[in-house]
N, C-alpha and C positions, 0 to 999 in steps of 0.2 A: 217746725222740723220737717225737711223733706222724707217724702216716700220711702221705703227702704224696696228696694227691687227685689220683683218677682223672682224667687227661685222653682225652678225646675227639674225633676228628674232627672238624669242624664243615663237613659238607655243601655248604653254602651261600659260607661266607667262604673254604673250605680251612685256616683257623685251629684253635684251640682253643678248651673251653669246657669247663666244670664239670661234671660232670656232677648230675642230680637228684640222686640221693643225699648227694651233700656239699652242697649248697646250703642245706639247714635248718643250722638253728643246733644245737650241743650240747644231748645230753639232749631234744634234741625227740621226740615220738612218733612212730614212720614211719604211725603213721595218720593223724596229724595231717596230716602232711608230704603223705600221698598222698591227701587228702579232695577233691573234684575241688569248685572252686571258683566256684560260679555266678556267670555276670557277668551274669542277666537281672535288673533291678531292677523294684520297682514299678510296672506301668502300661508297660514296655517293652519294646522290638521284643526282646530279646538281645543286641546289638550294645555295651551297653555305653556308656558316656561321658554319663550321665544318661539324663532320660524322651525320650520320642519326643517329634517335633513334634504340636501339638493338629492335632485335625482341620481343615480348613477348612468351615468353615461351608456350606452347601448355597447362602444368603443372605444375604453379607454388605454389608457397606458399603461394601469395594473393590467390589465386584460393580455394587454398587449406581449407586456414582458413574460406572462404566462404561459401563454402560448410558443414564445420564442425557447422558452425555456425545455417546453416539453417536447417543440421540434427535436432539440438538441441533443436531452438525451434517449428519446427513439431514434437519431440518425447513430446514435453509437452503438446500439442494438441490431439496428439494421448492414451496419456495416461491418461488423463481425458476424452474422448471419450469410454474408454475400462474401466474404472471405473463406468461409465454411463450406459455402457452396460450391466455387471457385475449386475449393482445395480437392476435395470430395470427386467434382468433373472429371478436372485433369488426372486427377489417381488411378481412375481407375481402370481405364486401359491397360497402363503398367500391371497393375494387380494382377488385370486377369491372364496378362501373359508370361508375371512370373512364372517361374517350375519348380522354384523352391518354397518353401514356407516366408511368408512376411515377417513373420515372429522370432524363430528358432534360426535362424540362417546365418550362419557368420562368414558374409563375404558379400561384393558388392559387384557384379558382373550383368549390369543390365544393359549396355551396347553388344554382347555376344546374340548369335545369331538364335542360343535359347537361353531369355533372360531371364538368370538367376539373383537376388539382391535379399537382403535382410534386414532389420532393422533393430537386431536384440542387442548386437555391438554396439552401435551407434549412440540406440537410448542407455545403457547403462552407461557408457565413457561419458554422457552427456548429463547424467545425473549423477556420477561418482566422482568429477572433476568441480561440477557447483556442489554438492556438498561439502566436499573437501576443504574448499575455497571458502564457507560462510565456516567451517570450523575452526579455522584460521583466524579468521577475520571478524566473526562477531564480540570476540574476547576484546582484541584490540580494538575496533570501533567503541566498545561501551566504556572502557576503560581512557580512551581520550574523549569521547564528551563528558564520563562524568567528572575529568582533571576544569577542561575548559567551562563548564558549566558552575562547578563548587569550589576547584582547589586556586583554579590561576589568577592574576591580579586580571582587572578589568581589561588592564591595555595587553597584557600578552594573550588573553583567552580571545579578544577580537582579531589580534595580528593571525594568530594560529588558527581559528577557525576560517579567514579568507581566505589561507592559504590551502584548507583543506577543501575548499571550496573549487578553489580553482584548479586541485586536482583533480576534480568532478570532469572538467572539460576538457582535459586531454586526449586524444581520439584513439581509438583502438589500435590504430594501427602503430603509432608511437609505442604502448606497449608492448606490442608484439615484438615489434624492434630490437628494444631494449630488453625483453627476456632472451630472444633468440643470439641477439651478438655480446651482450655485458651478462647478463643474471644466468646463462646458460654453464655457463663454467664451477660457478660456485656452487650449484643445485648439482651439475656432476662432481665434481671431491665430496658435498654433501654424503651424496648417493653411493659414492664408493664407502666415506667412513661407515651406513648405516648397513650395507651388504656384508661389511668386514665384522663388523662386531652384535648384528643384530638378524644375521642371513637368516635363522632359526625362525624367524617371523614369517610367514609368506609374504606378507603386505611388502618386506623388504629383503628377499631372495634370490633365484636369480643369477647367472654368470655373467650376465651384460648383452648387449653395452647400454651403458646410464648416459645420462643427461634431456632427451627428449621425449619426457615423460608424463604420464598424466601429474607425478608431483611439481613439475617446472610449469608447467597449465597451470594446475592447482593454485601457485603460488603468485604467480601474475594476474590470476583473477583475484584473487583476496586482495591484492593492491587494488583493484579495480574497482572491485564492490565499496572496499573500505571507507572514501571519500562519502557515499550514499550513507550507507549507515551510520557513520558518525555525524554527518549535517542533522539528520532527522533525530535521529534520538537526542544529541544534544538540545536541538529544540521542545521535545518533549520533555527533556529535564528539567529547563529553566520556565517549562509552564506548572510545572508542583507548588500549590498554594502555600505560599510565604507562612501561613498561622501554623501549617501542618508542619514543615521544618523545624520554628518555633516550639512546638509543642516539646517534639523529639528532645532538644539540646536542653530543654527545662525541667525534663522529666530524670537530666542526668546522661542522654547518650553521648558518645562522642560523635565524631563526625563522621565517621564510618556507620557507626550503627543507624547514626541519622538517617544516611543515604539507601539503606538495607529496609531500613520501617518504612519511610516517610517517601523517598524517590523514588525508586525501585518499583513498587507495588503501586505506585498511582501511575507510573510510566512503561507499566507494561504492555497494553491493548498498543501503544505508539512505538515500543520498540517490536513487537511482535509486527506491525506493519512495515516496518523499515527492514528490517530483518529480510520479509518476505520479496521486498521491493527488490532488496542485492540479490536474492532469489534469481528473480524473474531475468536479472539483469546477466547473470553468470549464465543462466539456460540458453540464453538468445545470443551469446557472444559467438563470434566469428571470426574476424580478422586474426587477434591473439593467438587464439586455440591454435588455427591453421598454422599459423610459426611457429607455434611453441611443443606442439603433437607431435608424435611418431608416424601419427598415421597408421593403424592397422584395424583390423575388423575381426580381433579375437576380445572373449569376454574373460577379462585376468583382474583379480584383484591388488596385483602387484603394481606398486606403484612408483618404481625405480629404473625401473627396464624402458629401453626407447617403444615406444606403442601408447596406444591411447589413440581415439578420436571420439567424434560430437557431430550432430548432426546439423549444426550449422556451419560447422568448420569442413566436413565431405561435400556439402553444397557448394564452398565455395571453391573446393580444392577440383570438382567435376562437371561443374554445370557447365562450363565451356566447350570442354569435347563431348558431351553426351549428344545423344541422337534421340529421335521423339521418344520413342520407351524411355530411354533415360532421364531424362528431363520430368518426364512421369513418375518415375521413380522417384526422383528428386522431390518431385512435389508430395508425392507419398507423404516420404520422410518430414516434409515441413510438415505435414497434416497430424504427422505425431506427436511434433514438437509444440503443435498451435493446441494440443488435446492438455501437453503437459502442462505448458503456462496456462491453462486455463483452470486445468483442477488446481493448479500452486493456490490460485490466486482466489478460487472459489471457495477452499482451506483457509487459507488467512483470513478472509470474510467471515465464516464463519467461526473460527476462534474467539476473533476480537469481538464480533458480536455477544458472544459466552459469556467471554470476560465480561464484557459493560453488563450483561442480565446480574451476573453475578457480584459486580462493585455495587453497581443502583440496588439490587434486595440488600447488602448488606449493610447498605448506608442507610 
């Protein structure tokens, strides 16, 4: 009968274990058996389990891309820093030779020989005409992505969204066009049926004369904006994970309610962005406005009567005949404008950042 092998304590398990000596096979050589076994292989650390990782490169092409990237976005830092500066220079000549208030002043007389200019008209027409215009228009934006997204066949929700697409690229000036010689008539008979039977409002009061109004503005920028906000949000629509619709419809909703649970509240933080984006887009418009304005430099909530302006629409409608102060002034005025799109935009930022804290904790 052969040996029965040595067993061992085993330290570690408190078990058992073979010991080295029996572990070679028959007839093997104990120098063989005891030759101590190198595990460092070609080119490696010792460790074993192939070569080492290669070096990284001192210069590579991650490196590389990284760097380009970070150029990138400090040269956009920097470049709105130097537009800031720029605006801020030129101002403030003008400034110090206003003689009226910057703020409170309703009237715009900076080529007189003592220049007077304000800017309170300006910014509210210029923010009572975009708001106006997203009141309009965020209804129907959301309301045609979420047809084309849910409701339309595959081939009519593609035809219709190119088409809304390609009203994105119509240039300002076209609308301007078009509200001041076609949409101009129908916004006044509008404006007279809402004076005649709703005068009692101030928003719509007033003896006249109607048609070149902040609501004829108004209404041409909601065309305007509308293409932006309907591209983006419909995209955010048909990004809503397929299981989470699913759920909805199984649980018994119809399809509205679906859209209300399941779309809606997962495409908020992206329409809250798009939203903001036709914002930014109605503050800075130009061309339009100037056609479509009264042109005046009182602060009126009424929105029927010919008056209204915006402060990229007086830039455009002045900056030819101004002289140095004026041209000052003018840049003023941008430097307000450049204050507002930046707080819009700072705002939006940080909502949608809320939002996402507040989906990811509750998921």
């Amino acid at each position: 009968m052969g040996e029965t092998p040595h067993r061992s304590a085993d330290a570690g398990t408190g078990g058992t274990r073979v010991t080295q000596s029996h572990e070679r096979p028959a007839g093997a050589s104990a120098h063989v058996a005891e030759a101590p076994v190198s595990t460092r292989t070609p080119g490696g650390t010792g460790l074993g389990g192939g070569g080492a990782l290669p070096r990284a490169r001192a210069f590579g092409a991650e490196r590389a891309f990284r760097g380009l990237t970070l150029a990138a976005g400090s040269a956009v830092l920097i470049i709105i820093a130097a537009i800031a500066v720029f605006l801020v220079t030129k101002a403030v000549p003008a400034l110090r030779a206003n003689t009226e208030s910057f703020w409170t002043f309703e009237g715009w007389f900076p080529n007189d020989a003592e220049p007077k200019f304000g800017i309170g008209a300006l910014a509210f027409g210029t923010v009572l005409s975009a708001a106006l215009a997203l009141l309009v228009a965020v209804p129907v934006a959301l309301g045609i992505a979420l047809y084309l997204s849910h409701y339309a066949p595959r081939r009519v929700g593609t035809t219709l969204g190119f088409l809304i697409d390609l009203l994105a690229a119509v240039p300002s000036v076209v609308f301007g066009l078009w509200g001041r010689e076609i949409f101009l008539q129908p916004v006044h008979d509008f404006s007279l049926w809402l004076n005649k039977y709703f005068s009692w409002i101030p928003l719509f009061g007033g003896d006249g004369p109607f048609g070149k109004s902040i609501l004829l503005g108004s209404l041409v920028l909601a065309i305007m904006v509308l293409p932006i906000i309907t591209s983006l949000s419909r995209e955010v629509f048909l990004q809503t994970p397929t299981a989470n619709e699913e759920a909805a419809l199984a649980l018994g909703a119809t399809r509205w309610e679906m859209l209300r649970t399941a779309v809606l509240p997962y495409g908020r933080p992206g329409i809250i962005a798009a939203v903001m984006l036709g914002l930014g887009r109605a503050l800075g418009e130009t061309i339009a406005l100037a056609m479509t304005l009264g042109i005046t430099f009182n602060i009126s909530f009424n929105l029927i009567e010919n008056g209204g302006n915006s402060i990229a629409a007086n830039i455009a409608n002045t900056f030819g005949e101004a002289n140095e102060t004026g041209r000052g002034a003018l840049i003023a005025s941008g430097l307000v404008l450049f204050a507002i799109t930046l707080i819009v935009n700072i705002t939006a930022r940080a909502i949608i950042y809320r939002r996402r804290e507040f989906t990811e904790s509750a998921a």
